[in-house]
C-alpha positions in Angstrom: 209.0 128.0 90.4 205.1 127.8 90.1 203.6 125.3 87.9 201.6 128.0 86.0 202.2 131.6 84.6 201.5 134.9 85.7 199.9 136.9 82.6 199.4 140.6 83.9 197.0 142.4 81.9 194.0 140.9 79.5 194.5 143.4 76.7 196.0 142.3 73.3 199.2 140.8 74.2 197.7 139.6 77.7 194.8 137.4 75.7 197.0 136.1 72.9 199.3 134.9 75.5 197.2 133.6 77.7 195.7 131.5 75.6 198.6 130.5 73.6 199.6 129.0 77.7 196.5 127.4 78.5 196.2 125.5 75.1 199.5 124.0 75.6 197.6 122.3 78.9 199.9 124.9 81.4 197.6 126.5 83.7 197.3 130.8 83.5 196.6 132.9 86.1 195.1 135.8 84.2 195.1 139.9 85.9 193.3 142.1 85.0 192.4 145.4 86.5 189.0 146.5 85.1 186.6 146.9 85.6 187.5 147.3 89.0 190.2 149.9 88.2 189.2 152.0 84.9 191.6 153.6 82.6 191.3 157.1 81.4 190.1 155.5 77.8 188.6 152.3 78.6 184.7 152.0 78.4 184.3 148.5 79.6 186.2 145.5 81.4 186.4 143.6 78.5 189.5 141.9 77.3 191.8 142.9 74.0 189.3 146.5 74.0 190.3 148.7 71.1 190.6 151.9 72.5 191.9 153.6 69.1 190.5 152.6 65.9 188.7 149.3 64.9 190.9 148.4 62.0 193.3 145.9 62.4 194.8 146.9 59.3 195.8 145.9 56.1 195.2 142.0 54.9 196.7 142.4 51.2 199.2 140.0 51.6 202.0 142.6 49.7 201.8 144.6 53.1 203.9 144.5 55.9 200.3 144.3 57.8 199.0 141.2 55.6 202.5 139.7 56.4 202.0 139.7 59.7 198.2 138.6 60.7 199.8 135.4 58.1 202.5 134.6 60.1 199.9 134.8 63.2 197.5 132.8 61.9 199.9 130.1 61.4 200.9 130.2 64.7 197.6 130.3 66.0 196.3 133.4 67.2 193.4 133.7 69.2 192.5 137.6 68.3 192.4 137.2 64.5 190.0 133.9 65.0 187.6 136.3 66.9 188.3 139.2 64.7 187.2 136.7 61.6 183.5 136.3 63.6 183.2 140.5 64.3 184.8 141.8 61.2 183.0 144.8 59.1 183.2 145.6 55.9 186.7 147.7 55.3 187.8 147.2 51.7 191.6 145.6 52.1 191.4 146.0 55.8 190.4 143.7 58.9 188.0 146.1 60.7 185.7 144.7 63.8 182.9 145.5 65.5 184.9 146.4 68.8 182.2 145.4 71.6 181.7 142.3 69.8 185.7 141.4 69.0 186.3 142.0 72.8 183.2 140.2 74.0 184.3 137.1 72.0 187.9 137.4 73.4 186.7 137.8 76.8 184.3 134.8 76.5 187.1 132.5 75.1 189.3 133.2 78.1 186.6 132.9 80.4 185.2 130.1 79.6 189.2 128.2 79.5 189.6 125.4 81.8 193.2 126.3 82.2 192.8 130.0 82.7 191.8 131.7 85.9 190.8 135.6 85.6 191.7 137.5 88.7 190.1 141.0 88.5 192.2 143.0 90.7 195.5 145.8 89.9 198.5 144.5 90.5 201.6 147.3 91.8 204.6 144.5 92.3 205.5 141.6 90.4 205.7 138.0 92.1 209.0 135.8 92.0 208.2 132.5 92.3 206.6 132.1 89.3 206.9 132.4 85.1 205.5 136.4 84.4 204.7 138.5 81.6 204.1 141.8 81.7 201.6 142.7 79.3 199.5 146.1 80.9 199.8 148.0 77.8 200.5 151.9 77.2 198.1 152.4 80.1 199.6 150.9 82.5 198.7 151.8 86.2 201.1 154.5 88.1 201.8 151.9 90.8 202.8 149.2 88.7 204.7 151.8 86.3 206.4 153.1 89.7 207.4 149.4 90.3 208.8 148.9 86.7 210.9 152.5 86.9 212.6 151.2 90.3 213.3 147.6 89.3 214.8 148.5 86.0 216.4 151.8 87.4 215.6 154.0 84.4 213.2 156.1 83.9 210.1 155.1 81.3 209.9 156.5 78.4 206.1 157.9 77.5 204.4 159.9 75.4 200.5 160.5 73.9 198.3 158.8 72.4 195.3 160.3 70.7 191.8 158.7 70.0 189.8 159.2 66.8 186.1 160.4 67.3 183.0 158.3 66.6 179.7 159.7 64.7 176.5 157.9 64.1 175.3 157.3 60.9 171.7 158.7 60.6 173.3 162.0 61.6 175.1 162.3 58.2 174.2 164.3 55.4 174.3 161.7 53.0 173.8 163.8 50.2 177.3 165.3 50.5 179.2 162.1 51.1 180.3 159.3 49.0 181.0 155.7 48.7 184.5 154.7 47.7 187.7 152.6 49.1 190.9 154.7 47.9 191.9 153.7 43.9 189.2 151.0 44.1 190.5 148.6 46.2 187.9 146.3 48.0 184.3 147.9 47.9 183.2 150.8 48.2 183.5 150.6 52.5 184.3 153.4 53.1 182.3 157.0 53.5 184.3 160.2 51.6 183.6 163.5 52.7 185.0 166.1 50.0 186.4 169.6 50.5 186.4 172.6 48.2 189.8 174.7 48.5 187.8 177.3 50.3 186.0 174.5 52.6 189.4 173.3 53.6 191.0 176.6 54.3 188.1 177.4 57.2 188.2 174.3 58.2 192.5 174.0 58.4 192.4 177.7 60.0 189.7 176.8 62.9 191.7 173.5 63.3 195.3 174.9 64.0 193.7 177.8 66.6 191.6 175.4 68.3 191.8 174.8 72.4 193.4 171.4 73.0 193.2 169.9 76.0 196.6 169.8 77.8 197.8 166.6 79.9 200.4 166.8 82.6 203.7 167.5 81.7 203.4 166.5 78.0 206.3 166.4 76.1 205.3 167.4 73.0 208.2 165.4 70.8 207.2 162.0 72.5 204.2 162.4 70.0 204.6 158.7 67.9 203.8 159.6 63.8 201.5 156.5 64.0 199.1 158.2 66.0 199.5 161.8 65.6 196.8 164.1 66.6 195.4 166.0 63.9 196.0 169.1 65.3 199.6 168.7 65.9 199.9 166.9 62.2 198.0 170.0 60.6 200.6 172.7 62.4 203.5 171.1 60.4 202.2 173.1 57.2 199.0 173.7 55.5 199.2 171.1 53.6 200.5 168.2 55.3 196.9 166.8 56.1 196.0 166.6 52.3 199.1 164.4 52.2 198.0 162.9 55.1 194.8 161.3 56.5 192.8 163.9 53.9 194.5 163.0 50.7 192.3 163.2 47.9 194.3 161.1 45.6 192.6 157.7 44.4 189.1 158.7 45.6 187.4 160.5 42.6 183.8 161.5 43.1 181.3 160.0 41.4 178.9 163.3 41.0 182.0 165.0 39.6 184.4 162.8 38.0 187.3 164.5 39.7 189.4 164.3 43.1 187.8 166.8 45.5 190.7 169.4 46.9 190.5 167.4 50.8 188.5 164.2 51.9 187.6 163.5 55.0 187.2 159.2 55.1 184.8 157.7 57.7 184.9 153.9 58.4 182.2 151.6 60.0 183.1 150.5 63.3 180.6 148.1 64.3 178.5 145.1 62.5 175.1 147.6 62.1 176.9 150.1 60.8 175.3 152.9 63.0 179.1 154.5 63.9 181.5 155.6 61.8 184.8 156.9 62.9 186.9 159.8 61.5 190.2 157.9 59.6 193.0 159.9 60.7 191.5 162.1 63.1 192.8 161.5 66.7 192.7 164.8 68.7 193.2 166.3 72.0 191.0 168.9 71.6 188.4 169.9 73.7 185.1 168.4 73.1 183.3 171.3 72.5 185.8 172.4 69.8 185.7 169.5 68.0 181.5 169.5 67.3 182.9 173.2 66.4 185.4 172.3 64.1 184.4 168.8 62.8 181.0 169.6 62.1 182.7 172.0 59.0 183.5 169.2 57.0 180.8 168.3 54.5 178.1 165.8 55.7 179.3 166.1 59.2 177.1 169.8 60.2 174.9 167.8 62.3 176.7 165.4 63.6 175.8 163.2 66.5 179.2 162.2 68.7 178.8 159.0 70.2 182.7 159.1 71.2 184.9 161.9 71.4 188.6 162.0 70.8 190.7 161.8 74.0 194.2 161.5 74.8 196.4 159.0 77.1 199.6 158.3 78.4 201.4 155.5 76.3 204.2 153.9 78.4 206.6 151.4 77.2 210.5 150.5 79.0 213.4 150.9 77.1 213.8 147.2 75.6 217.0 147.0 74.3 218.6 147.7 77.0 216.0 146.0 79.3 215.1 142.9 76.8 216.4 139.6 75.1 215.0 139.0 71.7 212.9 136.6 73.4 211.0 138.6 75.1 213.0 138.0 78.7 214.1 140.6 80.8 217.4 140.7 81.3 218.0 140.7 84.4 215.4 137.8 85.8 215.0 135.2 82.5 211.5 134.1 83.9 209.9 137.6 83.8 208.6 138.5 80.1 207.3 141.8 78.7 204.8 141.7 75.8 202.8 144.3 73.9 203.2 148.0 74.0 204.9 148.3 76.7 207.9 146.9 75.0 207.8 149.4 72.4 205.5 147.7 69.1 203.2 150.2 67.9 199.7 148.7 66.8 197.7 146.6 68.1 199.1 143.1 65.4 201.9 144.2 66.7 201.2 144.1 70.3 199.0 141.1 69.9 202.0 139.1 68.1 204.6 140.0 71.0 201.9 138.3 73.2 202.0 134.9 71.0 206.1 134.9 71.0 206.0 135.7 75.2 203.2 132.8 75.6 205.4 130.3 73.7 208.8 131.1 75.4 206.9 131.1 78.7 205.5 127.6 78.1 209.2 126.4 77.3 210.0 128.2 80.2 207.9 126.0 82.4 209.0 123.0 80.2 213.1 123.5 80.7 213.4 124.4 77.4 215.1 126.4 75.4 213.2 129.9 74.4 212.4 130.7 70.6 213.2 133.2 68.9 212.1 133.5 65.5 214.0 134.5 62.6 214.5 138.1 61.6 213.5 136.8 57.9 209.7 136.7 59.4 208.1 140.3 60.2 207.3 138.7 64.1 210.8 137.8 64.3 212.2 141.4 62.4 210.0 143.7 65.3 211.5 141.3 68.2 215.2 142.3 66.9 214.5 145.7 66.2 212.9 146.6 69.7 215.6 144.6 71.4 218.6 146.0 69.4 218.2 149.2 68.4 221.2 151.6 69.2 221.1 154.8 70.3 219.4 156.4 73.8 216.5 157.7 71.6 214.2 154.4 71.4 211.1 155.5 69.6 207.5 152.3 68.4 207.8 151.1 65.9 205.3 149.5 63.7 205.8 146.5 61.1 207.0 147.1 57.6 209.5 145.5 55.6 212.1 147.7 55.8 212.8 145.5 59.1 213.4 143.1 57.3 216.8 141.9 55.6 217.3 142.2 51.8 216.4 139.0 49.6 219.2 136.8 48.4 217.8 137.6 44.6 216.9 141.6 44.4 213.6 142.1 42.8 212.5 145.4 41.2 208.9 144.9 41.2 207.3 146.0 44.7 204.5 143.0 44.6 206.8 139.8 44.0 209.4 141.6 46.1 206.8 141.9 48.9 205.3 138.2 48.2 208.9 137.0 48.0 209.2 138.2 51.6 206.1 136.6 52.2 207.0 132.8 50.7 210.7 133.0 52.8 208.5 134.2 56.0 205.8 131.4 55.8 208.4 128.7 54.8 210.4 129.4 58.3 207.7 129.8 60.3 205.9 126.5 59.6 209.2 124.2 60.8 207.9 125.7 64.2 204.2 126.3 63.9 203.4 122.5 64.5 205.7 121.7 67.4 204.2 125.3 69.3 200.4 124.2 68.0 200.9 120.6 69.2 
């Protein structure tokens, strides 16, 4: 074997392990395709590019999100140092301005005297070195092509759908409100309110809207994580005012009350000059949605600066494919990470990365691969992608029901959610030194 690792594909997973490899002194060969070879949703050739939303989630530490960014930060991640330097005000969440979060990603890799970037798409994988796999739910048709042979099953895909971006100044201000739902935070986020009758033009023009179909969609494959609004909205009239337009929590200030709907914008870079729809990915056609969006309040004259789009999300079937270390099966020095092992969200995907950089360093070492406990939320997703029964493997995102039951129920959700917390924390650190050394 190779003295260094292969590391194929620079988004999320790609970056945190890359550099989890190079800071252990191991030199990284880094691939990546763009900007040389775009994907249908990519805008630049930076690294770790957030093609969905800008929010990283939840920090409240008595969320399954907050658990997770902890247990990274102890172990060292590189994405949520950057997101620290591009984050934007979100209430409870960790949102980034997403030129300047990949920018700084892409200049820490760059500039790594252990890391070489190689700018070109790769279609087979090499066997005479350490791998991972870490190309994402876009990953190239000749490199997916290679993946369906050498595993000898078909992948598993299905859609994605992309939120739309509007500028600021285009707002009617007058009809919009500040407020983060039942308080929380400050007031980050923008609230557009609906009357009953607003919401009924607005839900009718929305279900008989032209979508924009893919090829050969399957339209079950859609993950609830990303739903497109559309498709959410057809499920009943009112799903979405249980959904991403719940008005519950978020009085209005002129009123006193909780409209009928809201429509939530949230900033999405440092200026706050774009805003983008919460809850509103959509594969509808561009026209239809300055048709249709432009109907909720504040929004009439609204200036798109992005569109929503949709795109292919392809992941392998990891439990029969992967150990819980991230190894595939059949060849222990090849490693998947990221989406394309079937986490949903981008902490997710970027955490995958950290756990396939470590094992690949002990890899190179002669050591024995990690694999953390199923008490930590890192260690829970790992088992649950790699073990789940059944032929119908569906993403899955992190949340506690992954995890196992304390020794000592508690009733109260907080201290049952910090008490996960404390037991997580208090595993991971007889590790975090000896991988940060």
């Amino acid at each position: 074997m190779q003295p260094y690792v292969n590391v194929i594909g620079a988004g999320l997973a790609g970056s945190e392990a890359a550099f989890r490899i190079a800071s252990t002194g191991i030199k990284v060969k880094l691939y990546e395709m763009r900007p040389r070879k775009m994907t249908p949703v990519h805008r630049t050739g930076d690294f770790a590019e957030l093609v969905c939303s800008n929010s990283l989630k939840s920090e409240d530490e008595t969320t399954a999100q907050g658990m997770l960014k902890k247990e990274m930060r102890l172990l060292g991640s590189l994405l949520l140092s950057c997101a620290e330097e591009a984050r934007v005000p979100a209430g409870s969440a960790l949102a980034v301005d997403r030129s300047l979060f990949s920018r700084l990603v892409t200049e820490r890799l760059k500039k790594h005297p252990n890391i070489e970037v190689i700018c070109e798409e790769i279609t087979s994988l090499p066997d005479d070195a350490v791998t991972i796999v870490a190309t994402g739910p876009l990953t190239s048709d000749g490199l997916a092509l290679f993946l369906q042979r050498m595993t000898g099953k078909e992948n598993l895909y299905f859609y994605d759908a992309v939120a739309p971006s509007v500028t600021l100044e285009s707002l009617d201000l007058n009809k919009v409100f500040k407020a983060s739902r039942y308080g929380k935070g400050t007031d980050d986020y923008l609230n557009c309110p609906l009357t009953e009758e607003e919401y009924d033009k607005f839900y009718y023009e929305l279900v008989n809207a032209d979508i924009k179909e893919g090829h050969a969609i399957d339209k079950s494959l859609f993950f609830s994580g990303c739903m497109p609004i559309e498709v959410m909205a057809r499920r009943g009239k009112d799903t979405l005012r249980f959904g991403p337009m719940r008005p519950v929590g978020l009085k209005d200030p002129r009123t006193g009350e909780n409209a009928y709907a809201v429509v939530q914008l949230r900033q999405e870079d440092k200026e706050g000059k774009v805003w983008g729809l919460v809850g509103f990915q959509t594969r509808l056609k561009w026209g239809e949605q300055d048709r249709i969006f432009r109907l909720i309040p504040g929004l009439e004259n609204a200036e798109f600066v992005r569109y929503g789009v949709m795109h292919r999300n392809t992941y392998i079937n990891s439990p029969s494919l992967l150990y819980p270390t991230l190894q595939y099966r059949k060849n222990s020095y090849l490693l998947f990470a990221g989406q394309i092992t079937g986490v949903e969200g981008y902490m997710e995907s970027a955490a995958t990365g950290i756990i396939a950089g470590i094992n690949a360093v002990r890899l190179i070492k002669g050591e024995k691969c990690w694999i953390p406990d199923k008490v930590t939320m890192i260690g829970a997703l790992l088992d649950f992608i790699t073990s789940s029964p059944g032929d119908n493997f569906q993403p899955i995102n992190a949340n506690f029901g992954l995890l196992p039951p304390l020794e000592k129920p508690i009733k109260d959700k907080n201290l049952r959610n910090r008490a996960y917390l404390e037991r997580s924390l208090h595993e991971l650190k007889k590790y975090s030194e000896l991988f940060l050394g």
